[in-house]
N, CA, C and O of each residue as an XYZ file, in Angstrom:
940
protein
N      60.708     93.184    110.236
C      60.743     93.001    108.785
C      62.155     92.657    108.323
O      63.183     93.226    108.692
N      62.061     91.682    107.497
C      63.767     91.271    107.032
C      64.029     92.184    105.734
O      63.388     92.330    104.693
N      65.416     92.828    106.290
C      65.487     93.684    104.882
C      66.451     92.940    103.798
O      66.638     93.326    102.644
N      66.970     91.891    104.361
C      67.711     91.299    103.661
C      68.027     89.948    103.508
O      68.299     89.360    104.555
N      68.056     89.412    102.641
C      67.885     87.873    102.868
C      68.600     87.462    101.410
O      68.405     87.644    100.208
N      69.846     86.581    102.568
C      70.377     85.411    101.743
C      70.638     84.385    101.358
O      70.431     83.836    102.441
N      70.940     83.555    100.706
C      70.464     82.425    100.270
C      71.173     81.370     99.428
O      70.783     81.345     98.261
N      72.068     80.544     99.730
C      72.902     80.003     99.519
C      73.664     80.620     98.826
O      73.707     80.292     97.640
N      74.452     81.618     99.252
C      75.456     82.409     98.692
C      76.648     81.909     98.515
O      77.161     81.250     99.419
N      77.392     82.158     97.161
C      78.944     81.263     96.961
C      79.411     82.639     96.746
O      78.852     83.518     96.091
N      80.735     82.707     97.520
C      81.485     84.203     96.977
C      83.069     83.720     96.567
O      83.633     82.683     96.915
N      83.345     84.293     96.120
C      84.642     84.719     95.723
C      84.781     84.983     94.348
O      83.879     85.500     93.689
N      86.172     84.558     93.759
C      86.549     84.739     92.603
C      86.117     83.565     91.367
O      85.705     82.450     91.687
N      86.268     83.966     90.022
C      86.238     82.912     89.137
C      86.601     81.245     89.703
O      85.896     80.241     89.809
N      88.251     81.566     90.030
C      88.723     79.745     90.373
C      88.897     79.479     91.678
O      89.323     78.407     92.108
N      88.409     80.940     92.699
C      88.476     80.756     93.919
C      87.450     80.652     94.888
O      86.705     81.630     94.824
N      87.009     79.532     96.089
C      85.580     80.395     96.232
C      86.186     80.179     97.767
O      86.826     79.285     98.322
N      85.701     81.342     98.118
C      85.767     82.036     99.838
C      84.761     81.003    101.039
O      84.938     80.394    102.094
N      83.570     81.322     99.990
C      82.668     80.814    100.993
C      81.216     80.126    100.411
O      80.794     80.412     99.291
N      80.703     79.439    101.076
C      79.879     78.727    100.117
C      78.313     78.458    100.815
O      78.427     78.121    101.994
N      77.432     78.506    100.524
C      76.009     78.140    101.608
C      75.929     79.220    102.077
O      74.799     79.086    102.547
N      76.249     80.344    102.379
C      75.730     80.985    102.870
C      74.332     81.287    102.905
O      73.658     81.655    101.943
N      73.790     81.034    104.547
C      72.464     81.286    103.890
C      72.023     82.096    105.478
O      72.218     81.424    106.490
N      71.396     83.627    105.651
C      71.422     84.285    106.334
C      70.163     85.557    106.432
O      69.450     85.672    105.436
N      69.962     86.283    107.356
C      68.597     87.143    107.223
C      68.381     88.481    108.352
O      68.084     88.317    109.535
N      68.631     89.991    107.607
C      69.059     90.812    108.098
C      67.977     91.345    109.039
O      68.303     92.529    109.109
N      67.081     91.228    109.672
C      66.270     92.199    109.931
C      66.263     93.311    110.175
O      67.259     93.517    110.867
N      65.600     94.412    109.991
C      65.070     95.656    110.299
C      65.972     96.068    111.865
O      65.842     95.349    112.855
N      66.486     96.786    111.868
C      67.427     97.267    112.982
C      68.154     96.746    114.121
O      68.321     97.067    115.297
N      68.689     95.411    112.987
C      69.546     94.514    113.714
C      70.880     95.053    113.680
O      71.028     96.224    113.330
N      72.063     94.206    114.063
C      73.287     94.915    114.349
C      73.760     93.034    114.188
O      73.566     92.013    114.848
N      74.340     93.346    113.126
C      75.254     92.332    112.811
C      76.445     91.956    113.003
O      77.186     92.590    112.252
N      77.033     91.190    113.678
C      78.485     90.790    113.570
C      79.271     90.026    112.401
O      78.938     88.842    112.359
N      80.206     90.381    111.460
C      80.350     89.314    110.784
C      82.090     89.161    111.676
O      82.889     90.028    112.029
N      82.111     87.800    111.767
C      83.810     87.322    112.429
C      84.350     86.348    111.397
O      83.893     85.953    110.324
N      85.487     86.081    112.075
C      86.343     84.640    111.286
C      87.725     85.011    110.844
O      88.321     86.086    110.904
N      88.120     83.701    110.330
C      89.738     84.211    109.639
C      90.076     85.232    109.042
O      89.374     86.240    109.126
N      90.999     85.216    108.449
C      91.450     86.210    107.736
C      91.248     85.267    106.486
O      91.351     84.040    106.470
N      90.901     86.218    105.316
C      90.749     85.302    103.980
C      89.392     84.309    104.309
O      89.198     83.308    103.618
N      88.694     84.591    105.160
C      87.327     83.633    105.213
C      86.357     84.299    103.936
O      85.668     83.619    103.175
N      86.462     85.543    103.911
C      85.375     86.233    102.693
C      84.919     87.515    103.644
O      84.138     88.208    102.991
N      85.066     87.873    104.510
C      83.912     88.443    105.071
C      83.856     90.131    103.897
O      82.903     90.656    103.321
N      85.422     90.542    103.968
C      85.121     91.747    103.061
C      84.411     91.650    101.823
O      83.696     92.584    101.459
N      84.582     90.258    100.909
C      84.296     89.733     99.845
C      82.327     89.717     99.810
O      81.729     89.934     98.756
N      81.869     89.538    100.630
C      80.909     89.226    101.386
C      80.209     90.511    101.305
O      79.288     90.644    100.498
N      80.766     91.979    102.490
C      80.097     93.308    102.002
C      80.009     93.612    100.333
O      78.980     93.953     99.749
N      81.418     93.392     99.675
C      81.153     93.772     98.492
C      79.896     92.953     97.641
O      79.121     93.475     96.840
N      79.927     91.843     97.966
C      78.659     91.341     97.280
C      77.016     91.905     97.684
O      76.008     92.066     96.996
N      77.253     92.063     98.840
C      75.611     92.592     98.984
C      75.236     93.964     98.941
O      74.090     94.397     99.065
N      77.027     95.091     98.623
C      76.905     96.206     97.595
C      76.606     96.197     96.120
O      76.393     97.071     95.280
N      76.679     94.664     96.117
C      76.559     94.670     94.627
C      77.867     95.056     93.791
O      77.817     94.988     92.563
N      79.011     95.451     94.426
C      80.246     95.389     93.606
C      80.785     94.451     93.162
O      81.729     94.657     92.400
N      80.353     92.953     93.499
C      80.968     91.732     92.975
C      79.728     91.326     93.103
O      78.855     91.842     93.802
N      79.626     90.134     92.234
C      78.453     89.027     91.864
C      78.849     87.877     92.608
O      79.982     87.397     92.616
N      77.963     87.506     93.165
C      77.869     86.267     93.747
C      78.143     85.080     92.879
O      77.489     84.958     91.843
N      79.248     83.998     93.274
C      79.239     83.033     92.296
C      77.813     82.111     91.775
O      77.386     81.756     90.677
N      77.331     81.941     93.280
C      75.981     81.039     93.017
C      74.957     81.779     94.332
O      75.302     82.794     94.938
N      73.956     81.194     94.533
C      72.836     82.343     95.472
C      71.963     82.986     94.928
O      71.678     83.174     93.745
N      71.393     83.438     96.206
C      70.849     85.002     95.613
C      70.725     85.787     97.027
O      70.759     85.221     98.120
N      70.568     87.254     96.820
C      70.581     88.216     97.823
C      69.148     88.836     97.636
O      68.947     88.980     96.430
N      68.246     89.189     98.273
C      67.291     89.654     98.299
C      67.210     91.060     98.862
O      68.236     91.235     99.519
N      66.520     92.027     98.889
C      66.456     93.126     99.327
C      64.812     93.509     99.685
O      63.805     93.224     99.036
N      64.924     94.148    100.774
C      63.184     94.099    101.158
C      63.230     95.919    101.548
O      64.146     96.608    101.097
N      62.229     96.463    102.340
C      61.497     97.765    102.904
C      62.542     98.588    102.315
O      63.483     99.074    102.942
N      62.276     98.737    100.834
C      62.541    100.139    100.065
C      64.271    100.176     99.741
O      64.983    101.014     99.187
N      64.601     98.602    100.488
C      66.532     99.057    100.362
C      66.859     98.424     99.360
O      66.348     97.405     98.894
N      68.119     99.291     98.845
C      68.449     98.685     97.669
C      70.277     99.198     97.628
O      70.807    100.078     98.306
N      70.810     98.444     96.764
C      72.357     98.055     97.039
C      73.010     99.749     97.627
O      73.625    100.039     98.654
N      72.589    100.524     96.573
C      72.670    102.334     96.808
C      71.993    102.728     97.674
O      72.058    103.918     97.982
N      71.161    101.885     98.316
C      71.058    102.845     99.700
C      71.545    102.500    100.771
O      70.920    102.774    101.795
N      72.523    101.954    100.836
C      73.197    101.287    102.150
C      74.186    102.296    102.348
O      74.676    102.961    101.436
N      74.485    102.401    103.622
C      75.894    103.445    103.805
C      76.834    102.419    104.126
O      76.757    101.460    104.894
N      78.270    103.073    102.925
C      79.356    101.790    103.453
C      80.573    102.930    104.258
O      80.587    104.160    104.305
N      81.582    101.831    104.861
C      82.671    102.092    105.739
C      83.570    101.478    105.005
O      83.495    100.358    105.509
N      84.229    101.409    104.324
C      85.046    101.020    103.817
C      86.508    100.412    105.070
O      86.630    101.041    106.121
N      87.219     99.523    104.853
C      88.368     99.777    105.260
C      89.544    100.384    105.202
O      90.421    100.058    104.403
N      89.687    101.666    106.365
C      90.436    102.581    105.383
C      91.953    102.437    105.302
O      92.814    102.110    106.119
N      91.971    102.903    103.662
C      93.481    102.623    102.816
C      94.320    104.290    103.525
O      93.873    105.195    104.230
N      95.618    104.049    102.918
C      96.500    104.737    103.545
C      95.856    106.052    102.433
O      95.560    107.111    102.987
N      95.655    105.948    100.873
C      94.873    106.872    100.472
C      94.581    107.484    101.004
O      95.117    108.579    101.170
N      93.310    106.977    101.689
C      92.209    107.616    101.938
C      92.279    108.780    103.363
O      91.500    109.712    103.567
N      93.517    108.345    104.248
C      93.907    109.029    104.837
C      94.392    110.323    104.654
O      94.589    111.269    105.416
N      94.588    110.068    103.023
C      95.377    111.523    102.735
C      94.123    112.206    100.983
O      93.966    112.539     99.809
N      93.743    111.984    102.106
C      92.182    112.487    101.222
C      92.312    114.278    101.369
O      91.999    114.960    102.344
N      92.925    114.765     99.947
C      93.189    116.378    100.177
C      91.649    116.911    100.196
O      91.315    117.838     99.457
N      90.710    116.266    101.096
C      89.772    117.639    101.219
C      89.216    118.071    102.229
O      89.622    117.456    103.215
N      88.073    119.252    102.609
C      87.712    118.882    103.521
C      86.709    118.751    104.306
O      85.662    118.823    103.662
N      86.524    118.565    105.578
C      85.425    117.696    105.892
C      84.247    117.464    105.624
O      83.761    116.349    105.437
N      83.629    118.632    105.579
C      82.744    118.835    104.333
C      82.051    118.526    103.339
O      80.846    118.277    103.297
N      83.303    118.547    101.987
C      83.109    118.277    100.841
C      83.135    115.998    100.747
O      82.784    115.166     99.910
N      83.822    115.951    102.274
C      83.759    114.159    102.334
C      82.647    113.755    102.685
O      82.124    112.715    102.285
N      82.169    114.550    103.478
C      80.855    114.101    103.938
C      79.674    114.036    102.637
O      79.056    113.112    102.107
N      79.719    115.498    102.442
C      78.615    115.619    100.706
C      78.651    114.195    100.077
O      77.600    113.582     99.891
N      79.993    113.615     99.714
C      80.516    113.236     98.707
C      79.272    111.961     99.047
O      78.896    111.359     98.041
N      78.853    111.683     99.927
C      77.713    110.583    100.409
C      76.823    110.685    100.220
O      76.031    109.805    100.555
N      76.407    111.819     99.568
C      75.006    111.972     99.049
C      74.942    111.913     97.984
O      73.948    112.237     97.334
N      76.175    111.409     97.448
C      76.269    111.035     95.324
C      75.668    109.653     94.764
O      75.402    109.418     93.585
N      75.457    108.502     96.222
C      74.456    107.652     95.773
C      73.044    108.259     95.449
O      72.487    107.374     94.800
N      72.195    109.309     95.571
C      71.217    109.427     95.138
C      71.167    110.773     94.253
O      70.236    111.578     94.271
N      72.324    110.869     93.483
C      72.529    111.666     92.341
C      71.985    111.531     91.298
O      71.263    112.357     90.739
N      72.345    110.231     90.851
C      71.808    109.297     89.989
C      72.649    110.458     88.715
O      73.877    110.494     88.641
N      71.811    111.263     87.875
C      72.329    111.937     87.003
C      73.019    113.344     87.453
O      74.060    113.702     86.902
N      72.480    114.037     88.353
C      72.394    114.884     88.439
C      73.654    115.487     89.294
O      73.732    115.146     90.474
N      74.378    116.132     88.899
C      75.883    116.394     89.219
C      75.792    117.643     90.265
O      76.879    118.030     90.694
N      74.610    118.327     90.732
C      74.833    119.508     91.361
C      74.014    118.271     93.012
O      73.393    117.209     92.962
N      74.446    119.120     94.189
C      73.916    118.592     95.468
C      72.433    119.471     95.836
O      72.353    120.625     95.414
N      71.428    118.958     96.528
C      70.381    119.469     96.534
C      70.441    120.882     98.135
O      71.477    121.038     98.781
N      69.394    121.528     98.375
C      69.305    122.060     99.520
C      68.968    120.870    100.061
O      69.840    120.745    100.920
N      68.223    119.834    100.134
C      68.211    118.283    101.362
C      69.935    117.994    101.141
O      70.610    118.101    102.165
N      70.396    117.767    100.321
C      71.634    117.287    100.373
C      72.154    117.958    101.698
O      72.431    117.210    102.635
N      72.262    118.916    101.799
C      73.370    120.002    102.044
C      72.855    120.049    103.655
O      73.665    120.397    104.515
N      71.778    119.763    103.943
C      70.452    119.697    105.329
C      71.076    118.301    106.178
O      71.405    118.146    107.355
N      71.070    117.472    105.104
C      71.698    115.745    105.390
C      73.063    115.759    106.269
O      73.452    115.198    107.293
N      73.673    116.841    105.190
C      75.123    116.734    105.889
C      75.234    117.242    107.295
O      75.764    116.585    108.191
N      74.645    118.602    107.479
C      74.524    119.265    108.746
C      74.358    118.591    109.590
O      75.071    118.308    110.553
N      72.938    118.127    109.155
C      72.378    116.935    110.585
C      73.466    115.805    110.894
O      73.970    115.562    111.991
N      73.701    115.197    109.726
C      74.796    113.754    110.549
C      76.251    114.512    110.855
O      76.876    113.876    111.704
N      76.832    115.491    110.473
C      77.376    116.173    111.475
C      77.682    116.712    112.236
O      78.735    117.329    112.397
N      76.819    116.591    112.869
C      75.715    117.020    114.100
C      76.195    115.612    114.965
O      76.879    115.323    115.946
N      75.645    115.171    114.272
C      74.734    113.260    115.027
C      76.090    113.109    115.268
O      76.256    112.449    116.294
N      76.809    113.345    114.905
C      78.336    112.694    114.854
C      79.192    113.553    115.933
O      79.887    113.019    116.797
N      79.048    114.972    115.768
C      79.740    115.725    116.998
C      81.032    116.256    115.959
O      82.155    116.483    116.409
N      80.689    116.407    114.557
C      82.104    116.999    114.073
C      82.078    118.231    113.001
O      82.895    118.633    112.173
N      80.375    118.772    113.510
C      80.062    120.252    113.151
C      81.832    121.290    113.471
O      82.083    122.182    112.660
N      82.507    121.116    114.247
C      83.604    122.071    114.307
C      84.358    121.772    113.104
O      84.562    122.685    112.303
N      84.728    120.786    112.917
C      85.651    120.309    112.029
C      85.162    121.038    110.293
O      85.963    121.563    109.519
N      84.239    120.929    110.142
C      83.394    121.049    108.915
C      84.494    122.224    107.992
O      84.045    122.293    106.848
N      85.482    122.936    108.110
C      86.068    123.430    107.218
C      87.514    123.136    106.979
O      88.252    123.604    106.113
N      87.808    122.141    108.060
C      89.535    121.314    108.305
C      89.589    120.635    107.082
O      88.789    120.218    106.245
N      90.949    120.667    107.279
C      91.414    119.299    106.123
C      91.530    118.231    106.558
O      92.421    117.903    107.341
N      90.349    117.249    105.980
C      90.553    115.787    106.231
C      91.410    115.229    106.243
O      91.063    114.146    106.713
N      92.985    115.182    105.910
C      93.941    114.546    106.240
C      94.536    114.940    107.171
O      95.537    114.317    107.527
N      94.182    115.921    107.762
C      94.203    116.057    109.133
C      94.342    116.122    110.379
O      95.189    116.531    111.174
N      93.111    115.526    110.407
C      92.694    115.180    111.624
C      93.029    113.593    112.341
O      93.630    112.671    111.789
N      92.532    113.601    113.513
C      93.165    111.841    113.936
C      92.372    110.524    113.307
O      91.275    110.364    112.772
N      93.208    109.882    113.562
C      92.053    108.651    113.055
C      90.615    108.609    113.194
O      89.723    108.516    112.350
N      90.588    108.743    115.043
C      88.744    108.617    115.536
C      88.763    109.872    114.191
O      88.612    109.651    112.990
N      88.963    111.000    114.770
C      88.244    111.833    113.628
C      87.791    111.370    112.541
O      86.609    111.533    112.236
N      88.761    110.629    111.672
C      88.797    110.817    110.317
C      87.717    109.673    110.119
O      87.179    109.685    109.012
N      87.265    108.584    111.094
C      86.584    107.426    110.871
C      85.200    108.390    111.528
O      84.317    108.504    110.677
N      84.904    109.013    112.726
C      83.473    109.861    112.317
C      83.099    110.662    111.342
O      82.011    111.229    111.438
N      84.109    110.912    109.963
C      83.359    111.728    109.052
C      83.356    110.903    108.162
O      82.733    111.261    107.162
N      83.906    109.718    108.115
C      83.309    108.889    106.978
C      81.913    107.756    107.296
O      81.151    107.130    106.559
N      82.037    107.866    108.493
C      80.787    107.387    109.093
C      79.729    108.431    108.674
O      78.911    108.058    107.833
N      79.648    109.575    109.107
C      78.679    110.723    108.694
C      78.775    110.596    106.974
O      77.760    110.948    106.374
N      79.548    110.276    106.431
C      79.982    109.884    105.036
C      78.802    109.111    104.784
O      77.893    109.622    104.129
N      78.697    107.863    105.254
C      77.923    106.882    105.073
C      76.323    106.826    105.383
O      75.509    106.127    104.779
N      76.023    107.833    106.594
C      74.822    107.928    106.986
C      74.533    108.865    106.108
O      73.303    108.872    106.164
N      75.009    110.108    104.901
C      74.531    110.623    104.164
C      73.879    109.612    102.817
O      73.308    110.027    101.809
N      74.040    108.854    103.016
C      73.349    107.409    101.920
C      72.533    106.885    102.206
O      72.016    106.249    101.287
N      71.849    106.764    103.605
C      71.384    105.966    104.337
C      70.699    106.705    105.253
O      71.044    107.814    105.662
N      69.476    105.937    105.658
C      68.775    105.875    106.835
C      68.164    104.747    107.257
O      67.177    104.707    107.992
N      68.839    103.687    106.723
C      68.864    101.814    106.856
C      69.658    101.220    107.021
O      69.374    100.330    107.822
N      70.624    101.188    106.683
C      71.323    100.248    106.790
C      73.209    100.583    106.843
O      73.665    101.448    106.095
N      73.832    100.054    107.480
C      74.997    100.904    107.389
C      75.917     99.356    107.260
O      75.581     98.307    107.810
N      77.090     99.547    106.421
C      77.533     98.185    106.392
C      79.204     98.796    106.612
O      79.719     99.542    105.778
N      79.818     98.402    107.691
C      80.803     99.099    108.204
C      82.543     97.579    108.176
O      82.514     96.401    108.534
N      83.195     98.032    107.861
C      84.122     97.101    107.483
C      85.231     97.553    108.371
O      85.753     98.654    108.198
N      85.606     96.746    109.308
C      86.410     97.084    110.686
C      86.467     98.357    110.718
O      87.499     98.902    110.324
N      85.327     99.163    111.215
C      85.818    100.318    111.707
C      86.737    101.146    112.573
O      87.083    102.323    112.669
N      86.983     99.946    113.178
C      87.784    100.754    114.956
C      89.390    100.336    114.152
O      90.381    100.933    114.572
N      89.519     99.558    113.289
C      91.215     99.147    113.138
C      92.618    100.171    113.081
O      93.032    100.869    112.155
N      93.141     99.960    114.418
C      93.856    101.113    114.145
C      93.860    101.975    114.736
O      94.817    102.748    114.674
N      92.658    102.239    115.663
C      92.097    103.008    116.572
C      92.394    103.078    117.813
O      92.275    101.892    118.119
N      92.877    103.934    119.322
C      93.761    103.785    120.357
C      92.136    103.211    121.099
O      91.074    103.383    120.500
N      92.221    102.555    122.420
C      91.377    101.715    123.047
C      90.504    103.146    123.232
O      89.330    102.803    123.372
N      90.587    104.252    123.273
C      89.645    105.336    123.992
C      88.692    105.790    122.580
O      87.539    106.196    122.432
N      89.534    105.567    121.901
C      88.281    106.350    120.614
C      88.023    104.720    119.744
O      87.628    104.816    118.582
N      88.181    103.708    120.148
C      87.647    102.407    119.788
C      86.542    102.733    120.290
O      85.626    103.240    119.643
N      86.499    102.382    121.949
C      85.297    102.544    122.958
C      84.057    103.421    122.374
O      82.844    103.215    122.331
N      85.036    104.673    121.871
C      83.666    105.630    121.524
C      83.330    105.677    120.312
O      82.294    106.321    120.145
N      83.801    105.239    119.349
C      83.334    104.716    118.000
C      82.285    103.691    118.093
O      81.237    103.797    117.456
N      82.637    102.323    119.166
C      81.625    101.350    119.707
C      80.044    101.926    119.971
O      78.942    101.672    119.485
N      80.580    102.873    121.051
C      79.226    103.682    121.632
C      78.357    104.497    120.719
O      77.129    104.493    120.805
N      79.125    105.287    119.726
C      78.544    105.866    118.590
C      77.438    104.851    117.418
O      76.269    104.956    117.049
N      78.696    103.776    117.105
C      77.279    103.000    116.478
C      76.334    102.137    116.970
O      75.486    101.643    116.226
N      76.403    101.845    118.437
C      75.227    101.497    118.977
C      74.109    102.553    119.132
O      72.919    102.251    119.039
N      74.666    104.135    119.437
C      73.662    104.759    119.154
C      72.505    104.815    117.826
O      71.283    104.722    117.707
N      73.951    105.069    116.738
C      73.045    105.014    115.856
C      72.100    103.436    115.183
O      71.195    103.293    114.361
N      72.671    102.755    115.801
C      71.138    101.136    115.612
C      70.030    101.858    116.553
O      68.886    101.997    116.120
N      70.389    102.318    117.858
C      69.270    102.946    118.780
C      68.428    103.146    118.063
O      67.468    102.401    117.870
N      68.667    104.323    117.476
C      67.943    105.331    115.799
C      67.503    104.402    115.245
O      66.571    104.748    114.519
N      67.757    103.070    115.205
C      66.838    102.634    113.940
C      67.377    102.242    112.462
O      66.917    101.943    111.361
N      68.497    102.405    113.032
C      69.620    101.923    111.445
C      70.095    100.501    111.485
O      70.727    100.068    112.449
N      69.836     99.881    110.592
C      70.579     98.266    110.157
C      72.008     98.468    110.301
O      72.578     99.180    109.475
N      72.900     97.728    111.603
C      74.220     97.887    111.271
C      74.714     96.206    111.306
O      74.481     95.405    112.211
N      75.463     95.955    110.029
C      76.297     94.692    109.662
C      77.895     95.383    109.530
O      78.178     96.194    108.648
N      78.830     94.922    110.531
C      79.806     94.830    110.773
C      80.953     94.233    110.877
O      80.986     93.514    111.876
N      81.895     94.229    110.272
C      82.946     93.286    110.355
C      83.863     93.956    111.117
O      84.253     95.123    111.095
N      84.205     92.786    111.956
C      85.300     92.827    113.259
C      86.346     92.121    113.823
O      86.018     90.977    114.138
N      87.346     92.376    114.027
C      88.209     91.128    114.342
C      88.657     90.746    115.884
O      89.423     89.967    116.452
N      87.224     92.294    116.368
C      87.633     91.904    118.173
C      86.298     91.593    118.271
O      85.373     92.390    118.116
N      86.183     90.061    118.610
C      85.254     89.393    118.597
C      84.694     89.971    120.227
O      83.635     90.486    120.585
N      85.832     89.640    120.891
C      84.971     90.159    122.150
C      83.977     91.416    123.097
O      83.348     91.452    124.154
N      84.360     92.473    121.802
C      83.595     93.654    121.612
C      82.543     93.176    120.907
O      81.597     92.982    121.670
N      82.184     92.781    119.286
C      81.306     92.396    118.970
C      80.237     92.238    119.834
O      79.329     93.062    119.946
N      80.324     91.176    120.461
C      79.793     90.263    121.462
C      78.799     91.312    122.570
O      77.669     91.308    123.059
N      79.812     92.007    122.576
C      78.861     93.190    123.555
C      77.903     93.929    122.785
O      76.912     94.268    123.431
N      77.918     94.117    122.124
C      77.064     95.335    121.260
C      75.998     94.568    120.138
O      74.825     94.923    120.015
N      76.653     93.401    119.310
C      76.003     93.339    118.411
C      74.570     92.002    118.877
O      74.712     91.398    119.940
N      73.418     91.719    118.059
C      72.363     91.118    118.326
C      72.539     89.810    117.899
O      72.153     88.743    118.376
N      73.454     90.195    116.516
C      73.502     88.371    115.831
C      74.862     88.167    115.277
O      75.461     89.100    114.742
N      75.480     86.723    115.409
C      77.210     87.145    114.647
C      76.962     85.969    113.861
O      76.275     85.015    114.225
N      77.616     86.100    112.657
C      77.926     85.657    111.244
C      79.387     85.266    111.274
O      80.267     86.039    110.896
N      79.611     84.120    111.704
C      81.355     83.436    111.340
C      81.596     82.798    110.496
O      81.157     81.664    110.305
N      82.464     83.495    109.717
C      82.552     82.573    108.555
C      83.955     81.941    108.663
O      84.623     82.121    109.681
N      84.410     81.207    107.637
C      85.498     80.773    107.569
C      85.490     78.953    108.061
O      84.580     78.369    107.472
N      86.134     78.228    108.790
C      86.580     77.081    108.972
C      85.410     76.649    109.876
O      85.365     75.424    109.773
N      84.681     76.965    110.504
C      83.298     76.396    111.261
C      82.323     78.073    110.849
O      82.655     79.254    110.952
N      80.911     77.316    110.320
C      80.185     78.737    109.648
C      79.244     78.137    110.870
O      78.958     76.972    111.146
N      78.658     80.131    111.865
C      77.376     80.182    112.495
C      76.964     80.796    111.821
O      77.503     81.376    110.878
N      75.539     80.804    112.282
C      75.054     82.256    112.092
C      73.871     82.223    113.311
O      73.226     81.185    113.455
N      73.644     83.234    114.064
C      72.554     83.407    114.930
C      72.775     83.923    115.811
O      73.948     84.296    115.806
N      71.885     84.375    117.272
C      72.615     85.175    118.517
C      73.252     84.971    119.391
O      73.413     83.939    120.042
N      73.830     86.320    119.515
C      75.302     85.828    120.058
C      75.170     85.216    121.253
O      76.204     84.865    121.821
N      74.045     84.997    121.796
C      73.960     84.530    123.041
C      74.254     82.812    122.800
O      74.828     82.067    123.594
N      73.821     82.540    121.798
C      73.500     81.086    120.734
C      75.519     80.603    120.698
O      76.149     79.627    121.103
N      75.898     81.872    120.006
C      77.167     82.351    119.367
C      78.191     81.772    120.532
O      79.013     80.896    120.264
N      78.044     82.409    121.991
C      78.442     82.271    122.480
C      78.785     80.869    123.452
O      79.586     80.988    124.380
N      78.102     79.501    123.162
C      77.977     78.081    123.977
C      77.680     77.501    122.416
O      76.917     76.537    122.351
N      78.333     78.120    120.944
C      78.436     77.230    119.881
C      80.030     77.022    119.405
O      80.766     78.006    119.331
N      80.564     75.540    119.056
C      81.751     75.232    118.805
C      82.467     76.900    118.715
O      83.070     77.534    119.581
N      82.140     77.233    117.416
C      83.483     78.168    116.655
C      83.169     79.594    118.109
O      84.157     80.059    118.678
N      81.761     80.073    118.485
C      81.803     81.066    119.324
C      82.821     80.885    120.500
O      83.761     81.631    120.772
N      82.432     79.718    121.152
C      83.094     79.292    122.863
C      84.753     79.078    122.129
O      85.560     79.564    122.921
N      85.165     78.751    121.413
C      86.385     78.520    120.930
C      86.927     79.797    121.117
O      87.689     80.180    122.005
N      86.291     80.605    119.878
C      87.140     82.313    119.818
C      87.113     83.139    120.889
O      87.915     84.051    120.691
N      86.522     83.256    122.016
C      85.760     83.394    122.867
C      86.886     83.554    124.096
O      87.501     84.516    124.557
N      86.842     82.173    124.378
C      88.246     81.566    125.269
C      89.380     82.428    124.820
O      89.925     83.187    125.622
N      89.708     82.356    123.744
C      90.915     83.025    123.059
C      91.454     84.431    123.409
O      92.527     85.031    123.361
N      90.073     84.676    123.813
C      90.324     86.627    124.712
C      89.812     86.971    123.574
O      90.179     88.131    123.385
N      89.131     86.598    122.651
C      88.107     87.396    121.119
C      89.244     88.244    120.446
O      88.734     88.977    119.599
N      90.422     88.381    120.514
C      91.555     88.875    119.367
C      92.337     87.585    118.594
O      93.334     86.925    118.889
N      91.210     87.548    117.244
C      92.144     86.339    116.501
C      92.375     86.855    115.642
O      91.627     86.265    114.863
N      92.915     87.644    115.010
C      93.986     87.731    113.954
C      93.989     86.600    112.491
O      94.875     86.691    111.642
């Protein structure tokens, strides 16, 4: 089932546009790659199909019950956010405020949600530390558990590993292939193409040559075999 479908999408700003045609289709517990330049759109791109920016021209569709608030996001994390005075805990909860809607107190499911994906995650110890903390991997599995408190579809993750030493990259990798295992939509932006490549089902390049399709496709098409060669770190 396609949960998402787009359709000649134009993004960017008023006098600027990123990207244009986009035209693309998420299915049901796929694992997305999005690649390309820097300044191609791709962040521009999550925010639009959060619905935090409007598409210049297009449209985005949404199918099996998902809708912009139920996606779990990853943000790319700011130096802020690193020094996020709380703790682990109360960051994780804080993911269950997409289905607040009015209601300012957290439910007993709320509170059930969190346990479990900190669980799923392996950072039940942590649960009374201060999030600024802890190490990076850390601090990127509780905003992941962050995100799966929103979600049980779709997870839209914005370079997660950046920043990350090669050992808790690896296992951040392994973690969200588990969780697609489960059954979760993951669309990802990455700038190590050659990881991508391993894990994900379909890659999305945008920027100066646009694919879209599997990476197997990805991989013996102009812009794929190009980046590819390159050792998949383009910057």
């Amino acid at each position: 089932m396609e949960q998402l479908i787009c359709k000649n999408l134009k993004l960017g700003y008023e006098n600027i546009t990123l990207a244009e045609d986009l035209s693309f289709s998420v299915e049901k517990g796929d694992y997305l790659c999005i690649v390309g330049e820097n300044g191609a759109g791709k962040s521009t791109l999550m925010r639009t199909l959060l619905r935090l920016q409007k598409p210049l021209a297009g449209t985005i569709e949404y199918n099996d019950n998902l809708t912009a608030s139920s996606i779990g996001y990853l943000p790319q994390q700011t130096i802020i956010q690193k020094d996020f005075p709380a703790s682990v805990y109360e960051v994780v909860l804080s993911g269950c405020q997409n289905s607040l809607g009015w209601h300012l107190f957290y439910s007993k499911e709320d509170r059930a949600k969190v346990l479990k994906n900190m669980e799923r995650l392996g950072i039940t110890d942590y649960a009374k530390r201060c999030y600024r903390e802890l190490s990076g991997g850390q601090q990127q599995r509780v905003l992941l558990a962050r995100a799966l408190c929103a979600t049980e579809k779709m997870l839209l993750l914005d370079e997660p590993v950046a920043g990350l030493d090669p050992l808790v990259t690896n296992e951040m990798y392994e973690l969200i292939d588990k969780l697609n295992g489960e059954g979760i939509t993951v669309i990802m932006i990455s700038h190590d193409i050659a990881c991508s490549v391993k894990y994900a089902k379909h890659v999305l390049h945008l920027g100066n040559e646009f694919f879209f399709g599997t990476v197997e496709d990805y991989r013996h098409s102009p812009a794929g075999s190009k980046y590819l060669e390159g050792g998949g770190h383009h910057h």
